[in-house]
N, C-alpha and C positions, 0 to 999 in steps of 0.2 A: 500298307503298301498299295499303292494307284493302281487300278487295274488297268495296265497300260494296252494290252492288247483288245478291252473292249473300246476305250479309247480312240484307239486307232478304227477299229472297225464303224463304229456310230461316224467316225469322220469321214469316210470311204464309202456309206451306205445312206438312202434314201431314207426320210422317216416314217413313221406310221402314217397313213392316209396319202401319200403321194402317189400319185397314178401309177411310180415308177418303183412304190416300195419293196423291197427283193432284191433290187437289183444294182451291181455295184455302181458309182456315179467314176464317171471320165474325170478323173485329175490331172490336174496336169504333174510333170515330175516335178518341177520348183516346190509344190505345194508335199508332194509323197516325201523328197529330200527331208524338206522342211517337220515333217511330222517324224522321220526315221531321228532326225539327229535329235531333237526333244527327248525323244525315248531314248536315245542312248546317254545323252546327259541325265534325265533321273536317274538311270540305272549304275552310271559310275559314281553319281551323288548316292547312291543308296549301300554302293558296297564297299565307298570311300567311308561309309558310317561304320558299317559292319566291322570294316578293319582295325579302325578306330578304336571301337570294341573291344575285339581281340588280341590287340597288340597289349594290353595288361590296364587296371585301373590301378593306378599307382595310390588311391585312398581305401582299401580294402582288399582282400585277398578274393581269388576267385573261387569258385565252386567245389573245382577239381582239386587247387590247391587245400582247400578245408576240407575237403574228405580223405584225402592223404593223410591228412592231421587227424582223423578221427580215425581213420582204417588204425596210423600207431597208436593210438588212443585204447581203441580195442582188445589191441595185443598186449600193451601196458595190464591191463584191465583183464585181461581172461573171460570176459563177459561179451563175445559176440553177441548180437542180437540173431536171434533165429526169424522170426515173419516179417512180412513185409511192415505190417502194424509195429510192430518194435522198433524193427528198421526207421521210419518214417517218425516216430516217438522220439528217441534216440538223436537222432540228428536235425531235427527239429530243435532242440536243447543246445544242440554241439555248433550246427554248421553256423544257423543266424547270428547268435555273436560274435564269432570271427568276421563276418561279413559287415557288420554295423559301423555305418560311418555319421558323416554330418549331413546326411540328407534324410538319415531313417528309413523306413519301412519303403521309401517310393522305389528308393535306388538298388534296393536287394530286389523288390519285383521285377523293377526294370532288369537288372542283371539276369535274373532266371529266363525272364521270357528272349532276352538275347541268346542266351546259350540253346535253348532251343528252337529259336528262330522263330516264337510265335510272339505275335504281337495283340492278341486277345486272351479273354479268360478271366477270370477271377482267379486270385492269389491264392487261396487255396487248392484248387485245381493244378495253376500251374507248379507251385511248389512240390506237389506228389508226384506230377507229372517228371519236375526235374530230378528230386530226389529215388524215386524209381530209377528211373534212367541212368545217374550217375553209381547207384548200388550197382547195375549190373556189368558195368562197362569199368568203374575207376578201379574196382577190386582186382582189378588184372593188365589192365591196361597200362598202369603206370611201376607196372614192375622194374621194369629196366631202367627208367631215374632214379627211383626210388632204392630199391636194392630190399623191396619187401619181402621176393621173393625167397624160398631156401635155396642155400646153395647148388646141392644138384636136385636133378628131375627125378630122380632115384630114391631120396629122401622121402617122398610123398605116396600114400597109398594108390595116390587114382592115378599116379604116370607109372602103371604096370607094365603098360603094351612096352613095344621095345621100339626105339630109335633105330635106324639101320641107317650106317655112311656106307658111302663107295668102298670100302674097303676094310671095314673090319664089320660085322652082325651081331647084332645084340647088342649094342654098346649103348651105354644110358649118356649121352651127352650133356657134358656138366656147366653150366650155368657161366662160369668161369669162361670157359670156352664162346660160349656165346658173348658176352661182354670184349672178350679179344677181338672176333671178327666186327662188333659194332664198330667200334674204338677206332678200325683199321680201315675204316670207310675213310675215303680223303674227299676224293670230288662231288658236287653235288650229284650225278647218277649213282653212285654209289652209297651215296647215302639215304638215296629217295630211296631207292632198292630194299637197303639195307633194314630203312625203317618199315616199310612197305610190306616187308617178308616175317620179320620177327613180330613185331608190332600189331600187324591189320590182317597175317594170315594170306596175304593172297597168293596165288597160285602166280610163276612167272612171267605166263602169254598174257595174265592178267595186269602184271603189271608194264610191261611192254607195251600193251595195246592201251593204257591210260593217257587220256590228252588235257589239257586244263581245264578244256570246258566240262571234264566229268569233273573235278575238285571243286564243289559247292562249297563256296566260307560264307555263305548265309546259314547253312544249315549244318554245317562245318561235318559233312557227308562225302564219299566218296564211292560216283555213284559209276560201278562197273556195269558198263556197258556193251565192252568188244573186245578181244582176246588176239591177240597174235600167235600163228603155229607155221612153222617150217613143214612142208612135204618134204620126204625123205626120198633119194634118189632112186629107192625097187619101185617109185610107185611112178617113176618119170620117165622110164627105159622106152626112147623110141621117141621122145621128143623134145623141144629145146632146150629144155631143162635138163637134161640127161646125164651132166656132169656139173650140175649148178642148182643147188638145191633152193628152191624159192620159196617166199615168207605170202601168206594169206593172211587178212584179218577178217575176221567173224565174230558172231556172237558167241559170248561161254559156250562153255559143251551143252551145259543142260537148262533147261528154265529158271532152273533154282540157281544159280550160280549169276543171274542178270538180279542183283542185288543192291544197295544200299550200305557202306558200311564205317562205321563214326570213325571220324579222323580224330586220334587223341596222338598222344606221348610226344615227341620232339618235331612230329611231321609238319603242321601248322607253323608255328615258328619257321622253319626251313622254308616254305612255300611263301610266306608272307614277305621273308626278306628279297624277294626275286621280283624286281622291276616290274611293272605292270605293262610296259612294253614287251617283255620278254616271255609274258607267258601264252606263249600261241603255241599251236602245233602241239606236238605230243610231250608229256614229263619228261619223259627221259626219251633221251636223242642220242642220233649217233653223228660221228664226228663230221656227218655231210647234211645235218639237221633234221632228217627224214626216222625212220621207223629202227627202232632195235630190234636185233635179231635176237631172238632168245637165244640159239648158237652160238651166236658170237660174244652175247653176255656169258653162258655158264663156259664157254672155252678161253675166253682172254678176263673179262673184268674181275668173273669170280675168282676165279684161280686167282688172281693176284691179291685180291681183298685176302683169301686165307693162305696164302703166301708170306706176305706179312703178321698174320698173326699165328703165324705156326700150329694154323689149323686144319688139317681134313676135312673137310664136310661137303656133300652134295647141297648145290641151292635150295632142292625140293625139302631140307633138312629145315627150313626156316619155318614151314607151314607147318610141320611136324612140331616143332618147338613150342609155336603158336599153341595148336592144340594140346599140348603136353601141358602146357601153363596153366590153359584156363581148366580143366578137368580137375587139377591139382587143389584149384581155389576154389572148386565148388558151383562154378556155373554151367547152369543148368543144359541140360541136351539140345532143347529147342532152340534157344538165344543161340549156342553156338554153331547149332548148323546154320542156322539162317546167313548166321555172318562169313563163315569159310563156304558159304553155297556147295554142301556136300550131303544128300541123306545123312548118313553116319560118319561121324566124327570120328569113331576108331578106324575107318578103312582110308581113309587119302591116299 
């Protein structure tokens, strides 16, 4: 990748030894014009590749698809691998031949260091690099196509804690149920949502306050950066706001929460099929193209989404779910806080 922003600046800046070196040099705009739109032709050349990419290699199976296929392989087998050495052993064996086309060893590198966005390395590096990576993320992440999960949450030693809906406590929420409310997403916000909650765990101002420019498909990363939250009308009393409760956007609550988090399962797909004109301004819109209100999402869209599917459930139930999943398959403490940006995983 060109490093276009030094680029730019060696053209904008005097050299070594000129009288004036430090200093920025007088351009004219024709010439600024002319350097901005350069960079933004590589840049749409570079992510027109990326897309490319990702939109499927129709001579080989991808990554995520071949460890699907070993994950059932596994459960076939009764012989999970317990260390990462095993792990890495193991799939080492399983994943490359599914991957093997008519180009050999170049085009499985190549594919690796795509999925993870790096374009350096040695093949053995990056291969641990990718197979690490995909151990921790594909063993949970791809439940919900897949159907590898158990049927309820209830079934599993580690989803002890308790699920709690708006209206009945203690209720273990059953898997079934969750698939209803997917299923019953229709429009693209509801489905962004939909995946965005179950899927990635995020919290709702989180995903309200998500704009395109946070959805990285080079690095296929989604990088939460600002939060949407309503003030509530006791805290308005006495001025404009007073009977109108207004929407803020900010940074997450906490440090930990301005995160980084892998876009996998149907999300991609969805995002990729949406016009490259059309992706400006924020994910999810409301019908005057501006900022969703989380209010108005959990009082009119949710309700409807489990309306349809003859479900109960509070939206914060999706994060809950999230972490119910991955606790169940064994991933580990750290990996999941980092990703739901929360200390402890039992408290959300």
């Amino acid at each position: 990748m060109p490093n276009l922003r030094s680029k730019y600046r060696r053209t904008l800046s005097y050299p070594k030894g000129h009288p004036k070196y430090g200093r920025r040099k007088d351009v004219s705009a024709p010439t600024k014009e002319k350097l901005h739109s350069r960079i933004n032709a590589i840049k749409k050349q570079m992510s027109e590749e990326v897309e490319h990419n990702l939109r499927g290699r129709p001579e080989f199976l991808t990554v995520g698809d071949a460890v699907e296929r070993y994950i059932d392989w596994c459960k076939e087998q009764g012989n999970a691998p317990k260390t990462l050495e095993e792990k890495i052993s193991q799939l080492h064996g399983f994943v490359l031949p599914l991957l093997s086309d008519k180009n050999g060893e170049s085009a499985r590198e190549s594919h690796f260091r795509d999925v993870l966005g790096k374009r350096t390395g040695n093949k053995r590096r990056v291969l641990r690099k990718v197979l690490n990576h995909f151990l921790k993320v594909a063993e949970y992440h791809y439940w919900l196509p897949t159907g590898l999960m158990p049927k309820s949450l209830g079934e599993t030693s580690a989803a002890n804690h308790s699920l709690q809906s708006p209206t009945e406590l203690n209720v273990q929420i059953s898997m079934k149920a969750v698939k209803q409310v997917i299923d019953s997403a229709e429009t693209f916000n509801e489905k962004v949502f939909v995946y965005l909650g179950f899927e990635h765990g995020l919290r709702i101002g989180e995903i309200c306050g998500l704009r395109w420019e946070d959805v990285n498909f080079d690095s296929m990363v989604l990088e939460i950066r600002q939060s949407v939250t309503v003030v509530p009308t006791k805290y308005l009393s006495g001025t404009i706001y007073e009977n109108d409760p207004y929407m803020k956007i900010k940074t997450p609550k906490t440090q930990g929460s301005i995160r980084d988090v892998p876009m996998v399962g149907r999300l991609p797909k969805l995002l990729l099929d949406v016009p490259r004109s059309d992706r400006t301004g924020m994910l999810i819109k409301n019908r005057n193209g501006g900022v969703m209100s989380p209010n108005t999402w959990r009082g009119n869209h949710w309700k409807h989404i489990c309306s349809r599917a003859g479900v109960k459930m509070n939206p914060h139930m999706m994060r809950k779910v999230y972490v119910s999943v991955a606790q169940s398959v064994g991933v580990d403490e750290a990996t999941l806080t980092e990703w739901i940006g929360h200390k402890n995983s039992n408290l959300i």
